[in-house]
C-alpha positions as CSV (number, residue, x, y, z in Angstrom):
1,X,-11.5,21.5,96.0
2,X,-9.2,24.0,94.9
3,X,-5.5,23.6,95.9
4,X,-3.0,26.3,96.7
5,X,-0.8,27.5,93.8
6,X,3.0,25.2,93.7
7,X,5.7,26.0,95.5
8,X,7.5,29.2,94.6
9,X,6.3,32.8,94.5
10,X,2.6,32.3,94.9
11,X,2.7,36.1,93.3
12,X,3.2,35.4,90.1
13,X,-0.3,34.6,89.1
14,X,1.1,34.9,85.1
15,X,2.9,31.5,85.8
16,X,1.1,30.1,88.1
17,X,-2.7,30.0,86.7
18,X,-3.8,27.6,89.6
19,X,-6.5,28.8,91.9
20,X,-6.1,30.8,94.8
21,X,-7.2,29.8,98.3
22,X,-6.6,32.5,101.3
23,X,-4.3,31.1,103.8
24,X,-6.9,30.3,107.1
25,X,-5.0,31.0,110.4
26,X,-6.8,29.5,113.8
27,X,-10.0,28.9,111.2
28,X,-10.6,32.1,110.1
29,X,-8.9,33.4,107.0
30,X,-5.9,35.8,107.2
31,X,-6.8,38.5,105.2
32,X,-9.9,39.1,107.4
33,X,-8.2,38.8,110.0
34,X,-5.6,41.5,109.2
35,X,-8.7,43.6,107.8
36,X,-10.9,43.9,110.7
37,X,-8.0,44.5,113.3
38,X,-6.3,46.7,110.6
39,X,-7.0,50.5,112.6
40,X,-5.8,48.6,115.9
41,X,-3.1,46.6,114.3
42,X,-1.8,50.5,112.9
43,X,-1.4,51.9,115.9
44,X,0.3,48.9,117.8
45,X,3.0,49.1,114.7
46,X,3.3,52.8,115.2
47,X,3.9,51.8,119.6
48,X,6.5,49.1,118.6
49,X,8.4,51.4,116.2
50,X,8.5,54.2,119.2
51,X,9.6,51.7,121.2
52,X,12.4,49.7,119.4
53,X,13.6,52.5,117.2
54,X,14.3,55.3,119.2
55,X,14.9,58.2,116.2
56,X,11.1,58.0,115.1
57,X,10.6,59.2,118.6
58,X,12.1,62.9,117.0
59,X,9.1,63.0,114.8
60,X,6.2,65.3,115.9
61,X,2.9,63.7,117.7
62,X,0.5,64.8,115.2
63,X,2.6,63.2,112.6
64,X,3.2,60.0,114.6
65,X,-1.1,59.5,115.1
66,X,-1.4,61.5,111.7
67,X,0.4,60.2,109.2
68,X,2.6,57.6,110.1
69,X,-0.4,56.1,111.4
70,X,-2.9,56.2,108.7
71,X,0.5,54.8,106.3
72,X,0.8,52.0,108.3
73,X,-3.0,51.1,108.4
74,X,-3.0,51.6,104.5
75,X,0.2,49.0,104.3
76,X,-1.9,46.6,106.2
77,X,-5.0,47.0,103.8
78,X,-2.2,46.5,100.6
79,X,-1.5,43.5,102.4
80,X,-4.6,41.8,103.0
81,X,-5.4,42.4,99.4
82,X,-2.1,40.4,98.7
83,X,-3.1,37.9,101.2
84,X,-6.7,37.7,99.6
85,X,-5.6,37.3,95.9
86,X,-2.1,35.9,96.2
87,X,-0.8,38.9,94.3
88,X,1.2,41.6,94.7
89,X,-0.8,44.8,96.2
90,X,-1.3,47.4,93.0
91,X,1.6,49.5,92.0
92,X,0.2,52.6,93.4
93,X,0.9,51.0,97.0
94,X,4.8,50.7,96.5
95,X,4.8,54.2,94.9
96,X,3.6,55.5,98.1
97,X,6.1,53.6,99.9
98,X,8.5,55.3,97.8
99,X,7.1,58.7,98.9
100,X,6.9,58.6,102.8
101,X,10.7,57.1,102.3
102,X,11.5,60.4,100.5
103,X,10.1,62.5,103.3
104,X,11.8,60.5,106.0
105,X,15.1,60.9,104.0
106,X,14.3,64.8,104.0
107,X,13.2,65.0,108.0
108,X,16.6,63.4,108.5
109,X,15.8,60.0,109.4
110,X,18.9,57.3,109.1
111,X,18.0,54.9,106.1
112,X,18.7,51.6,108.3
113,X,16.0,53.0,110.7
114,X,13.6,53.3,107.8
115,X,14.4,49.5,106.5
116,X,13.9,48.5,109.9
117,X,10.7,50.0,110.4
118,X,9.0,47.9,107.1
119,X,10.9,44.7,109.0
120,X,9.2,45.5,112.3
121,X,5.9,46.3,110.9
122,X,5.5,42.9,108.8
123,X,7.0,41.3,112.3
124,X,4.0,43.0,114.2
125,X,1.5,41.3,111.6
126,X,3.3,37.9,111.2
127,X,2.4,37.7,115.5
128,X,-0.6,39.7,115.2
129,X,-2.2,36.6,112.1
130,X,-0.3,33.6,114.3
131,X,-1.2,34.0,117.9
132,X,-4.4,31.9,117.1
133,X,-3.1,29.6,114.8
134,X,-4.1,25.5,115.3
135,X,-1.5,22.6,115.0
136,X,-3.0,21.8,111.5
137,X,-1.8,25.2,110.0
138,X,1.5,24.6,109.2
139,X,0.9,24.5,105.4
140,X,-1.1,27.7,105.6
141,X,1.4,29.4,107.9
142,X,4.1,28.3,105.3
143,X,2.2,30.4,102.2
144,X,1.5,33.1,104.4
145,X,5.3,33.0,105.2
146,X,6.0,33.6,101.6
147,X,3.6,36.4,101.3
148,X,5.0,38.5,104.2
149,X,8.4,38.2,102.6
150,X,7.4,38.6,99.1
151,X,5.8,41.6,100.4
152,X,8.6,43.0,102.8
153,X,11.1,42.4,99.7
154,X,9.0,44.9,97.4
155,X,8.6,47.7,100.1
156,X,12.1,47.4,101.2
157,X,13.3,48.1,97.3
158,X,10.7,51.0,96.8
159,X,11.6,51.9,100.7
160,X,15.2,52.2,99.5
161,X,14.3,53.8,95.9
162,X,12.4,56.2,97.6
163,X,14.6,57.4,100.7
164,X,17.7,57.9,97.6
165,X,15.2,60.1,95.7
166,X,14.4,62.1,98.9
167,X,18.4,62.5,99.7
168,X,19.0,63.5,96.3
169,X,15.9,66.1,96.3
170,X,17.3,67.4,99.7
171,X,20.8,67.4,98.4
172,X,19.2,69.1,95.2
173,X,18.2,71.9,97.7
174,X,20.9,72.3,99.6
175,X,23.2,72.6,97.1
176,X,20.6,75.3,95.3
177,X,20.4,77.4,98.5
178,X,24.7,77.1,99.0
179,X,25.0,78.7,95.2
180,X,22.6,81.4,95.8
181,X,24.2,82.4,98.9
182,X,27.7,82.0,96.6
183,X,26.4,84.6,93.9
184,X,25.0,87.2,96.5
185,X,28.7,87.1,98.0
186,X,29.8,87.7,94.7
187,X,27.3,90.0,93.3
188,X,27.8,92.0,96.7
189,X,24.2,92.2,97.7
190,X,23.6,91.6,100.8
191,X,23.7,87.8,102.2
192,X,21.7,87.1,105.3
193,X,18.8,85.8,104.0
194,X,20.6,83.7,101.4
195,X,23.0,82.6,104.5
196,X,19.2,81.3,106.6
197,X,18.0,79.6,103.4
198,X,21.0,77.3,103.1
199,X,20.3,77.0,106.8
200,X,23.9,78.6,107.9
201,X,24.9,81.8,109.2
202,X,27.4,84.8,107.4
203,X,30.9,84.1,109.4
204,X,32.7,86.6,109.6
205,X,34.9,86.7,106.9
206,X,36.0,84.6,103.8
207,X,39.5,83.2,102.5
208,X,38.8,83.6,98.6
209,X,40.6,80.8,97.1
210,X,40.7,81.1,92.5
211,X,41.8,77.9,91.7
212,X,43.4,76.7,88.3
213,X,43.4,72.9,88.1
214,X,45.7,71.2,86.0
215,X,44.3,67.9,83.8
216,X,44.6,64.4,85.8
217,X,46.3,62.4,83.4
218,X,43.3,59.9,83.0
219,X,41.7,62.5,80.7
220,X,43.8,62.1,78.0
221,X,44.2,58.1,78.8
222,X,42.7,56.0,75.1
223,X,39.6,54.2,76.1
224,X,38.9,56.8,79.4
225,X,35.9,58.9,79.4
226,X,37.3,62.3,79.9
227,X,34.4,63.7,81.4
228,X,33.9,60.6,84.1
229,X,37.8,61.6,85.1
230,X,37.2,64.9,85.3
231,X,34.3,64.8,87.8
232,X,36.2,62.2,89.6
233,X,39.3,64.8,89.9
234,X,37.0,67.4,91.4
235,X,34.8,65.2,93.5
236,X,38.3,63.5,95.4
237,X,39.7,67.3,95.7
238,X,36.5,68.9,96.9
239,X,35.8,66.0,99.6
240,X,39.8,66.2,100.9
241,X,39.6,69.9,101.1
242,X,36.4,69.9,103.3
243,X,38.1,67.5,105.3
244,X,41.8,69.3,105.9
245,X,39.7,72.4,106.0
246,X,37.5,71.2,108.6
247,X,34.8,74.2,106.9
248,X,32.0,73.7,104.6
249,X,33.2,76.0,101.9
250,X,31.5,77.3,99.3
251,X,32.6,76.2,96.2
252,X,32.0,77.1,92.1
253,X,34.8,74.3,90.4
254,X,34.7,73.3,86.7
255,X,37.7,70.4,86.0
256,X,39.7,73.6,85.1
257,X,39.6,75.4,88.1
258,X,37.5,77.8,89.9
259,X,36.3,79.5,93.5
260,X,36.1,78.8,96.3
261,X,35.3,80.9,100.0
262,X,36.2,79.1,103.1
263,X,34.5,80.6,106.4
264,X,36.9,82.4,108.9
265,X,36.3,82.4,112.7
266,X,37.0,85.8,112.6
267,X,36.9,88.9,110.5
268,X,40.3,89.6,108.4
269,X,41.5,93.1,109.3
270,X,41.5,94.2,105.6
271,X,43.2,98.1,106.3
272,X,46.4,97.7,104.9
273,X,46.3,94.3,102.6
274,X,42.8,92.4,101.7
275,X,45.1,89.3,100.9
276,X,46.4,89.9,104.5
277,X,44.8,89.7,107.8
278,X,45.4,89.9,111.6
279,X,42.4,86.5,111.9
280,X,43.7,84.8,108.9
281,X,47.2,85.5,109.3
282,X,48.0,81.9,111.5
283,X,45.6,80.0,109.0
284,X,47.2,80.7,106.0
285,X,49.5,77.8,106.4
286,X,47.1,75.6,107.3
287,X,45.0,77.0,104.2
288,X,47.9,76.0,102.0
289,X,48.8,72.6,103.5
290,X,45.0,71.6,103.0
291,X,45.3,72.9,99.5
292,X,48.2,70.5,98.8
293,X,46.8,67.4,100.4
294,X,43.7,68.2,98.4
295,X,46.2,68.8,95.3
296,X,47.6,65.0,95.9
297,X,44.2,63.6,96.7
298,X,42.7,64.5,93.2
299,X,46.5,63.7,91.5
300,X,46.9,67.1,89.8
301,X,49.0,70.3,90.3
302,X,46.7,73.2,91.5
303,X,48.0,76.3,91.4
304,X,45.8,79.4,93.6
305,X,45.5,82.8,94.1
306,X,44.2,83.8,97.9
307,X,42.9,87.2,99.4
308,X,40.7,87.6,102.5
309,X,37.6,89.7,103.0
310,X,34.6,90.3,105.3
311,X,31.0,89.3,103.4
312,X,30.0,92.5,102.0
313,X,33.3,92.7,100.1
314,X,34.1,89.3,98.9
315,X,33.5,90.5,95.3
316,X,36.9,92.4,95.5
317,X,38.9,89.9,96.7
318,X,37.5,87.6,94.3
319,X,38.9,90.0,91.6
320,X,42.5,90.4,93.3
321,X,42.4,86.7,93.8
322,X,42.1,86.2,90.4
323,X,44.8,88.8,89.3
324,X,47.0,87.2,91.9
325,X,46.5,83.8,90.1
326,X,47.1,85.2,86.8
327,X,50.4,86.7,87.9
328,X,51.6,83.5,89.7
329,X,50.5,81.7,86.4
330,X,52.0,84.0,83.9
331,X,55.6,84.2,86.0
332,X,55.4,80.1,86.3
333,X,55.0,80.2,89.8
334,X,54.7,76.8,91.4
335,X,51.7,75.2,92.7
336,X,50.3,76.0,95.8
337,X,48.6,79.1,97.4
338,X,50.3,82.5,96.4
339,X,49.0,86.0,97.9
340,X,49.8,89.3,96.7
341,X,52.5,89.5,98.8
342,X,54.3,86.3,97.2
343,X,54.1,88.4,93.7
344,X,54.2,91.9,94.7
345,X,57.0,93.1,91.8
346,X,55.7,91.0,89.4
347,X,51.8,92.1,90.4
348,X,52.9,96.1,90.0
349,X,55.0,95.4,86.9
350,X,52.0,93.8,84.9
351,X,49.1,96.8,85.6
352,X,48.5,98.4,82.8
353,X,50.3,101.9,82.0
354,X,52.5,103.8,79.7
355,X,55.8,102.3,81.5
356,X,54.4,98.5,81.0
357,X,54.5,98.9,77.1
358,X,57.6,100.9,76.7
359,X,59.3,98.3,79.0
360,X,58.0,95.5,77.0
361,X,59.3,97.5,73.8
362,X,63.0,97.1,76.0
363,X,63.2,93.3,75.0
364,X,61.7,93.4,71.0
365,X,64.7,93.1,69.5
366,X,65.1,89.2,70.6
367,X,61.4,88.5,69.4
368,X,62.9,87.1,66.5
369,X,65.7,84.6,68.7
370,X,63.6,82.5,71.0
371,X,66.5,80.8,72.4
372,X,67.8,84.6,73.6
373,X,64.9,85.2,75.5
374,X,64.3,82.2,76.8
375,X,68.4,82.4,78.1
376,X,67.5,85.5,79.6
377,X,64.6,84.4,81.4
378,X,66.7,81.4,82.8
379,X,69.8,83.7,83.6
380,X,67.2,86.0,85.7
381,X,65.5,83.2,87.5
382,X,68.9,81.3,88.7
383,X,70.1,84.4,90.2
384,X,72.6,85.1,87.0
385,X,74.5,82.3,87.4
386,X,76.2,81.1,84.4
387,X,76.9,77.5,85.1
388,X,73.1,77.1,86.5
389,X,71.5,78.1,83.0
390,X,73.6,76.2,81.3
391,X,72.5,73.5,82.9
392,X,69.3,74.2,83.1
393,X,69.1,75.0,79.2
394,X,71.5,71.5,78.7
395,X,74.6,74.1,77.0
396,X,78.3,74.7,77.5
397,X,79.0,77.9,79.9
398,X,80.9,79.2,76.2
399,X,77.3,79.0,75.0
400,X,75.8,81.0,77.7
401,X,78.1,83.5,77.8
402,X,78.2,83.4,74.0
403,X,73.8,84.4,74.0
404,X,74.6,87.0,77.0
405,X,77.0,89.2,75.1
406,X,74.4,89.3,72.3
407,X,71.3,89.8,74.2
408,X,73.7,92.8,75.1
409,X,74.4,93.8,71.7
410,X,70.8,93.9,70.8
411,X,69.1,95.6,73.6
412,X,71.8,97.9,75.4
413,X,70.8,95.6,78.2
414,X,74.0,94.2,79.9
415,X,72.9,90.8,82.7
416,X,76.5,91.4,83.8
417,X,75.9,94.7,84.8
418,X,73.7,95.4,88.2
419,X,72.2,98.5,87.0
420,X,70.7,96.9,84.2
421,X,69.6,93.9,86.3
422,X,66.3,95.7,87.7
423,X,65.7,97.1,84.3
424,X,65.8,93.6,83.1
425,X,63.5,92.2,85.6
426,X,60.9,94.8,84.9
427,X,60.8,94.4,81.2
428,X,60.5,90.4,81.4
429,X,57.5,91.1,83.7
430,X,56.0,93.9,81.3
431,X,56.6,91.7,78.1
432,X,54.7,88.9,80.3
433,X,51.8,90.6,81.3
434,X,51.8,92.1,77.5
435,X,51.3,88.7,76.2
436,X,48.8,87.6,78.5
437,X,45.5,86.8,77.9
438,X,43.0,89.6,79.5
439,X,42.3,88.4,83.5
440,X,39.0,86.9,83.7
């Protein structure tokens, strides 16, 4: 007579070539068993699942008698088959495992809740086969031991495969209807129905954030991917800034820099100043100490330029946003948050007109001496005090005083004199903006 296959996976018919013999529970053999109580042994799964995992109770009745149902009679078909031939039910039974895990993952359903509905099914079988079984089964009881968890191992992976793939397809989707709704703020068409599809509602104004992100040293690190640091940079500053924020923002961010709208609770009042606002006006320091906790969280300096603006006319405070940054960036501004009002002369000085060139012209004749201009630059900044720019340039106050005297000389420009002071200022913000790249 035939024996059972030796101990081990009795799957693995490739290895194993001995003959199979169906496990026999209570004298009558399991797989019948499980076949000809498989519609009632379905629903009695589908009860115990209601019962003992409470969030399958959020799913709607037809799809609970429906669906659910008829999945769980075809896993108890899949495993008679594996019962029947001691081999693993066909591929196309896992890949529908992997399928209703996806769709659970997209209802909403918790993954652990999903795991534990494949344990409690192959529990409801395991007592549903046993109940009748005599006291000379134990051998049989043993194989069919080995089968339930052979079984319960391969939907559990394909369970888990599955519900990932349905997170990332959701995610996929999400993410989708969050960039639309991005580029029909931008675009200035209007946003509603974008705002329902990524399953939120227009609030009533937007703090427009242009970012410019310096490199995290691990980009330039030998042996380092670059591109593996780089996403790492953005995905630890995007995650802190949700969190400080305490908004879902929306967000377009290269490693370099970018955009990004955070919702207000309520509308800016945009008559006087778009980067101002009577609602934003208290958040604008919370705004910037999220923006430096998110700063320190990815490890690099991040430098922005802010405005406000109601929906319908985010596109214009994207592009003063962006000037903003572009000042703040030309005129070495630190890092942090910066609105127009933080770079007000330097913003005016550097728009385009007849007076921006002719100033720049002010300062030509030092083109050709670096060190002049840069002394300049230095004097300005540390409020024309000698001993501070020669420190900060590492020279003797002689030496300072020496470069002032000829910056003098060669421009009719005199640091030690106030009226020339403003005239000074002005040309070191034309000749900046003149040497500028164009704003994107």
């Amino acid at each position: 007579m035939p024996t059972n296959r030796p101990a081990g996976s009795p799957t693995d018919a490739a290895d194993h070539p001995t003959p199979w013999r169906v496990p026999v529970i209570g004298g009558l053999p399991a797989d019948q068993r499980l076949l000809g109580g498989a519609r009632e042994l379905a629903t009695g799964v589908v009860a115990v699942l209601l019962d003992r995992v409470p969030v399958y109770r959020r799913l709607p009745r037809e799809q609970l008698t429906g669906e659910l149902t008829r999945d769980t009679e075809r896993r108890i078909r899949a495993l008679a088959h594996t019962v029947r031939t001691g081999l693993p039910a066909p591929a196309e039974e896992f890949t529908a495992v992997r399928e209703a895990a996806a769709r659970r993952a997209e209802e909403g359903l918790p993954l652990d809740a999903v795991l534990l509905a494949h344990h409690l099914g192959l529990e409801v079988c395991w007592e549903f086969l046993t109940r009748d079984a005599h006291a000379g089964d134990a051998a049989d009881l043993l194989l069919l031991n080995r089968l339930l968890l052979d079984q319960l191992r391969r939907a559990a992976t394909a369970a888990g495969a599955g519900y990932l793939d349905g997170q990332r397809s959701a995610g996929d989707r999400r993410s989708t209807a969050r960039q639309s709704l991005l580029t029909a703020l931008l675009a200035g068409t209007p946003a509603e129905e974008a705002a329902t599809r990524a399953g939120t509602e227009l609030p009533p104004g937007y703090a427009v954030l242009c970012l410019s992100l310096a490199d995290h040293p691990d980009e330039h690190s030998p042996g380092v991917d670059p591109g593996i640091a780089a996403r790492r940079k953005l995905r630890r500053f995007g995650a802190e800034l949700d969190h400080q924020a305490r908004q879902s923002a929306l967000t377009a961010l290269t490693p370099s820099g970018g955009l990004v709208l955070v919702p207000l609770d309520a509308p800016p009042d945009l008559s006087a100043d778009p980067s101002r606002g009577v609602a934003s006006e208290g958040m604008w320091p919370q705004l910037a100490a999220a923006l430096a906790a998110a700063a320190r969280a990815a490890g690099v300096p991040v430098l922005a330029g802010a405005a406000t603006a109601v929906p319908a006319e985010v596109p214009g405070a994207a592009a003063l946003a962006y000037e903003v940054l572009d000042v703040a960036r030309a005129f070495g501004r630190p890092p942090g948050l910066h609105r127009l009002d933080d770079v007000l002369l330097e913003y005016q000085l550097t728009r385009p007109s007849r007076a921006r060139s002719r100033l720049a012209a002010l300062l030509e004749p030092l083109a050709d001496g670096g060190e002049l201009l840069t002394t300049l630059r230095t004097h300005l900044a540390g409020g024309l005090n000698r001993r501070h720019t020669a420190s900060a340039l590492h020279l003797h106050p002689n030496t300072v005083d020496y470069r002032l005297r000829r910056i003098a000389v060669l421009t009719g420009l005199d640091p030690a004199r106030p009226a020339d002071v403003l005239r000074i200022a002005a040309a070191i913000a034309a000749r900046t903006a003149e040497a500028a790249p164009p704003a994107r």
